[in-house]
C-alpha positions, 0 to 999 in steps of 0.5 A: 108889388103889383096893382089892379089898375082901372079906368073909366075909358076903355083901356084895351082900346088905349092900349092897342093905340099906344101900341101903333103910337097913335095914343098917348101914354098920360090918359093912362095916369102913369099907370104904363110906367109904373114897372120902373118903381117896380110895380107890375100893373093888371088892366081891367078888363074894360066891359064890351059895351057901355052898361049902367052905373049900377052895373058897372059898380057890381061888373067892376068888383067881380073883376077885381074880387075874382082876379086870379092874380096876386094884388097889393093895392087898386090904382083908379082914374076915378071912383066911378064904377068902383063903388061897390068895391069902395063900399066893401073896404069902407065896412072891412071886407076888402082888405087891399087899399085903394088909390083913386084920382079925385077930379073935384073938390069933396064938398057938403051936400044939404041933405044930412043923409047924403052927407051920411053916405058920403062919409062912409063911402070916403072911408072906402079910399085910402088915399086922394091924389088931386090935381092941384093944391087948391083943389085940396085947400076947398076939399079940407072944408069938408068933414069928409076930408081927411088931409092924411089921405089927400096929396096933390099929383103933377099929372103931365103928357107923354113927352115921347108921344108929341115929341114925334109932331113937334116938328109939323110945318106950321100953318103960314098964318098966325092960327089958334086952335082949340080943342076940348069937350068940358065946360067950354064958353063956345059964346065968349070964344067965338064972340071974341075971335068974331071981333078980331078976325084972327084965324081959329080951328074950332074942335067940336066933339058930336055924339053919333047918336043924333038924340044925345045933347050936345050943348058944344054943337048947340052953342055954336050953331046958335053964336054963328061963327064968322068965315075966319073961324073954322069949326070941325066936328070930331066923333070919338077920343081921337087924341092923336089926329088932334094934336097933328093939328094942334102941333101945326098951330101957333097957339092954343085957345082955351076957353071955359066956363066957371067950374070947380074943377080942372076943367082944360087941363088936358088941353094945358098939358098937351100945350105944354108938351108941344111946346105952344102958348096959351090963352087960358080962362082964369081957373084957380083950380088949374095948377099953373099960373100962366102969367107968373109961368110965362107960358101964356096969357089967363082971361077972366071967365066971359070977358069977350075983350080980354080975349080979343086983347090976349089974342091980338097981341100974340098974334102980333108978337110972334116972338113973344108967343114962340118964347111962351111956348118954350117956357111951356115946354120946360115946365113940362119937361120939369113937373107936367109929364107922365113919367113924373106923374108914374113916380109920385103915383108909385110912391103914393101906392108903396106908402098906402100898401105899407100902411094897410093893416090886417083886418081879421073878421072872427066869424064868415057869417058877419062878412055875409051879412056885410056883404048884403049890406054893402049892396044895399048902401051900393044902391043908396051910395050912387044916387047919394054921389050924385048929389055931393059934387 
């Protein structure tokens, strides 16, 4: 079997990392070890530089409609940049399925159209892997929804990769870090740590191009930080340089707001990983209770003194917050990694390849004519999309 896996991020730029073991293998969605179920994996030829969603969408199903090589299925991170090629399996005219990771709950927009639009471009994926249960217990509200597509996936971190900074010397304090660009509560984080004093190493990603928001630096900025918190701006997906830092700390702070998605996720998994406890806002759409778990500590969203109580007494039970991250460790070893997230990934693709059916169009003029209309719905599909998250 073999699939055409694509990616938002630039893949060749993952994948010349991964090969200097400066990246890890999970941003990947298990796609690198998909040969041990016996699936080889075509790369998309990610473009040179950064194009329109629009673009994207005809530049992505060029690559896909004109790959020279044979394919079963298509393996997608996310369902930008395939819409044409979702749209063109929901009317017929292609005719390999199509496995996309689904990063929030399918929700029913207001506008009756949108919700039109939304309908049938659902129909253009055959299966739905969400990150958690809960995830898919809110999308079943959706007509859209169908429970025969949707399935949960155990996306984890790649062992082997921070396995190689487990043993870093830690830093002689008891130090938080915190890492992150999505939904983060810079107000409640700093506000907290502020108050208590504690050591903290603040990431804060920038955009080279001063004319960009940066909500994150914005918020910052404006909640002025005390000397005990040590804000360092990082330009770019630098996972690698992050975690040699992450690995020296004694636990990892993440802070959010309120959203409908995993948001932190990455940050939990690579806590996980390394083997560090947690502080962690309390969002249901993650997959782990850290309290039930034993990994870490969960805080309402916004509440300042709960962060100052969570921090503090890690901070003062060291022996507890070490015992944490061992329990941590395991559940990745057990559930959160990227060789388990490869396997259910493989099943998941064997299952939607053996159930496709042949579709047999009697006329060519109709794929024409579909074809036309599906770059119609193209334009109409993304401007729906943007509505119905």
């Amino acid at each position: 079997m073999k699939v055409y896996f694509y990616h938002t991020q630039n893949i060749q730029y993952c994948l010349s990392r991964m090969q200097q073991g400066e990246f890890p293998s999970h941003f990947l969605y298990g796609a690198c070890h998909l040969s041990s179920s016996g699936i080889d994996v075509v790369y998309h030829r990610s473009p040179s530089k950064e194009m329109s969603r629009l673009k994207t969408a005809l530049y992505t199903a060029w690559r896909v409609l004109t790959c020279r090589e044979h394919i079963d299925a298509v393996y997608a991170t996310h369902y930008k940049g395939l819409e044409l090629l979702i749209l063109l399996r929901a009317i017929g005219i292609f005719r390999k399925p199509i496995v996309v990771w689904h990063h929030q709950p399918i929700v029913t927009p207001k506008s009756k159209l949108r919700e039109w639009g939304g309908r049938l471009f659902y129909r253009g994926m055959d299966r739905l892997i969400f990150f958690s249960q809960k995830l898919v217990d809110d999308s079943l509200h959706s007509p859209k929804a169908n429970p025969k597509r949707m399935v949960v996936g155990h996306w984890g971190a790649d062992l082997d990769f921070y396995d190689r900074m487990r043993n870093q010397e830690k830093d002689a304090r008891f130090v938080f870090i915190a890492t992150g660009k999505e939904q983060r509560d810079q107000h409640t984080l700093i506000e907290a740590f502020n108050r208590t004093g504690l050591p903290l190493k603040l990431y804060i990603g920038i955009n080279p191009d001063p004319t960009v928001p940066n909500p994150n630096l914005d918020a910052v900025r404006s909640y002025k930080p005390a000397a005990n918190i040590d804000v360092r701006k990082i330009c770019g997906l630098l996972p690698y340089e992050i975690a040699l830092d992450v690995a020296k700390a004694q636990c990892v702070a993440i802070c959010c707001k309120h959203t409908r998605y995993t948001a932190g996720l990455t940050t939990v998994v690579e806590a996980l990983a390394l083997g560090l406890p947690m502080v962690c806002s309390r969002n249901p759409q993650i997959p782990i209770d850290f309290d039930r778990e034993g990994c870490g500590i969960s805080v309402e969203y916004g509440d300042v003194e709960g962060w100052q109580r969570a921090t503090s007494y890690l901070a003062s039970h060291p022996d507890e917050a070490r015992r944490m991250g061992e329990r941590g460790r395991q559940i990745a070893e057990e559930r959160f990694n990227d060789r388990q997230c490869a396997s259910e990934v493989a099943a998941v693709l064997k299952e939607a390849a053996a159930q496709n059916k042949p579709l047999y169009i009697l006329i060519k003029l109709v794929n024409i004519v579909l074809a036309i209309i599906a770059a119609v719905l193209l334009v109409l599909c993304i401007n729906t999309l943007r509505g119905i998250h």
